[in-house]
C-alpha distance (Angstrom), angle and dihedral (degrees) to the residues before:
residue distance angle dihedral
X1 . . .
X2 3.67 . .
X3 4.22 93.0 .
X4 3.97 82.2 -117.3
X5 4.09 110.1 125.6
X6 3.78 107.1 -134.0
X7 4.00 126.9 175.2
X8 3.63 126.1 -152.2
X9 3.74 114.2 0.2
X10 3.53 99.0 -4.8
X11 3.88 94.7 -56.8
X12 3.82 107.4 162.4
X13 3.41 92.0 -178.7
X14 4.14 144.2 21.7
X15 3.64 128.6 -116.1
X16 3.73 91.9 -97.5
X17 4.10 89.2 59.4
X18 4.22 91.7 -107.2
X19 3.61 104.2 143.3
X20 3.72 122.9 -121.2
X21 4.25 106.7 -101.8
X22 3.51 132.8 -175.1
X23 3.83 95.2 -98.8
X24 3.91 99.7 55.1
X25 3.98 115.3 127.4
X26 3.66 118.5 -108.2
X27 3.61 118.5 -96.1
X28 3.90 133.1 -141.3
X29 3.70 120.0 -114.4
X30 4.09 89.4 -108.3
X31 3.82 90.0 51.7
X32 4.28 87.8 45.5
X33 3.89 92.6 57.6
X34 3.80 95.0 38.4
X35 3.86 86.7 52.4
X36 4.00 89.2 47.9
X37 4.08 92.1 46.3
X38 4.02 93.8 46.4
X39 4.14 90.3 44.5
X40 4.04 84.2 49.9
X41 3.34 98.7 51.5
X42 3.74 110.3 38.3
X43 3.85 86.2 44.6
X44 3.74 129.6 9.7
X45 4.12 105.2 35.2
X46 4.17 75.4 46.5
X47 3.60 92.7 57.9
X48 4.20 102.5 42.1
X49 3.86 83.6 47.2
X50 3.69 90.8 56.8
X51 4.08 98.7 34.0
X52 4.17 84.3 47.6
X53 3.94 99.7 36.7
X54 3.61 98.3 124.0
X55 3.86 91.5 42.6
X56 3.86 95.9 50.0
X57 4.14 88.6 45.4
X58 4.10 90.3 51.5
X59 3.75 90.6 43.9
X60 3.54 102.3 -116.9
X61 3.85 93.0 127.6
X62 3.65 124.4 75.6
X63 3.60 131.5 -166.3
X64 3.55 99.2 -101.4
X65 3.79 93.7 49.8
X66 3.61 98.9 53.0
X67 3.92 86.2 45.5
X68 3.79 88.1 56.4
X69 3.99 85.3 38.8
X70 4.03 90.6 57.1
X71 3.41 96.6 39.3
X72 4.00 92.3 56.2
X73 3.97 89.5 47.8
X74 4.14 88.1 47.4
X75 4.18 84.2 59.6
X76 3.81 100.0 33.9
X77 3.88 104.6 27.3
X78 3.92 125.0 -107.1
X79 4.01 92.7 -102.8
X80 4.44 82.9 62.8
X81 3.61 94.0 44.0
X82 3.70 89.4 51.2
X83 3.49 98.4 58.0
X84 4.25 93.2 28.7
X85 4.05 115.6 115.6
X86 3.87 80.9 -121.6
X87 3.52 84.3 82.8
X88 3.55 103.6 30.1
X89 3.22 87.9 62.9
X90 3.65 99.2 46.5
X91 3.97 91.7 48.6
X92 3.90 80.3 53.3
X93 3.89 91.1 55.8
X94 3.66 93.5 -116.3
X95 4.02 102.8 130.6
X96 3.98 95.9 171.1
X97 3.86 93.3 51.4
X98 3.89 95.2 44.4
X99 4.18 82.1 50.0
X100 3.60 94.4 47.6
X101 4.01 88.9 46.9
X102 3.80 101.2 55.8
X103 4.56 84.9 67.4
X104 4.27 76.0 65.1
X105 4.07 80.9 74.6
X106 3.42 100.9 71.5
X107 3.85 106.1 106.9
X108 3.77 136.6 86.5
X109 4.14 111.3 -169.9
X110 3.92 92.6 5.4
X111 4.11 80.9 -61.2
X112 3.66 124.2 130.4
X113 3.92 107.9 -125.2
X114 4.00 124.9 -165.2
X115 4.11 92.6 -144.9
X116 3.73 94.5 55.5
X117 4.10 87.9 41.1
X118 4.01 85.9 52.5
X119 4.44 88.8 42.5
X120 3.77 90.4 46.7
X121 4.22 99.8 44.0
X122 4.02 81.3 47.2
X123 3.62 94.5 49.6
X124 4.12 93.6 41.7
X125 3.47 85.5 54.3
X126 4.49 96.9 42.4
X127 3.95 80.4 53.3
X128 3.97 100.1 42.1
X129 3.97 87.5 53.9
């Protein structure tokens, strides 16, 4: 939807930073969520750690909020979710209104798209309990 080849769960790119082309090879479901997991972890739990260190060290972050957190910066990429009013509003303390702002993420192309509504009402609520 955004004219950006992905493989797997959305992966545009493999753990050694090759990006996804036209003429990869199919994967397996197995090697789709091992793909997803090693992305996540060498670079997008990483990067919510370090944008919410001070949060996570006072306690104001739980689980399910940083899962939501990391799942939003898997779609969007870490450099939007840094600058995103999700977590402006989080750094601010405001939990409702950083909820409420990750439904704004729901486009591809300026285009309103039901799957990312769906990913982001799932995620809002992941983060609000």
């Amino acid at each position: 939807s955004a004219e950006v080849w992905t493989i797997g769960y959305g992966n545009t790119y493999y753990p050694n930073g090759k990006k996804v082309s036209a003429s990869d090879k199919h994967i397996t479901e197995n090697e789709a969520s091992k793909l997803k997991l090693d992305i996540i972890n060498k670079d997008f739990s990483p990067s919510v750690n370090l944008l919410l260190k001070k949060e996570i060290e006072q306690g104001k972050i739980s689980q399910n909020m940083f899962d939501a957190l990391v799942s939003l910066a898997y779609n969007i990429g870490t450099g939007a979710i840094a600058k995103s009013s999700v977590m402006k509003h989080l750094k601010n303390g405001n939990k409702l209104a950083a909820a409420d702002a990750f439904l704004l993420w729901n486009k591809a192309k300026g285009k309103t798209l039901k799957g990312l509504t769906i990913r982001r009402q799932k995620e809002r609520e992941l983060f609000l309990s």
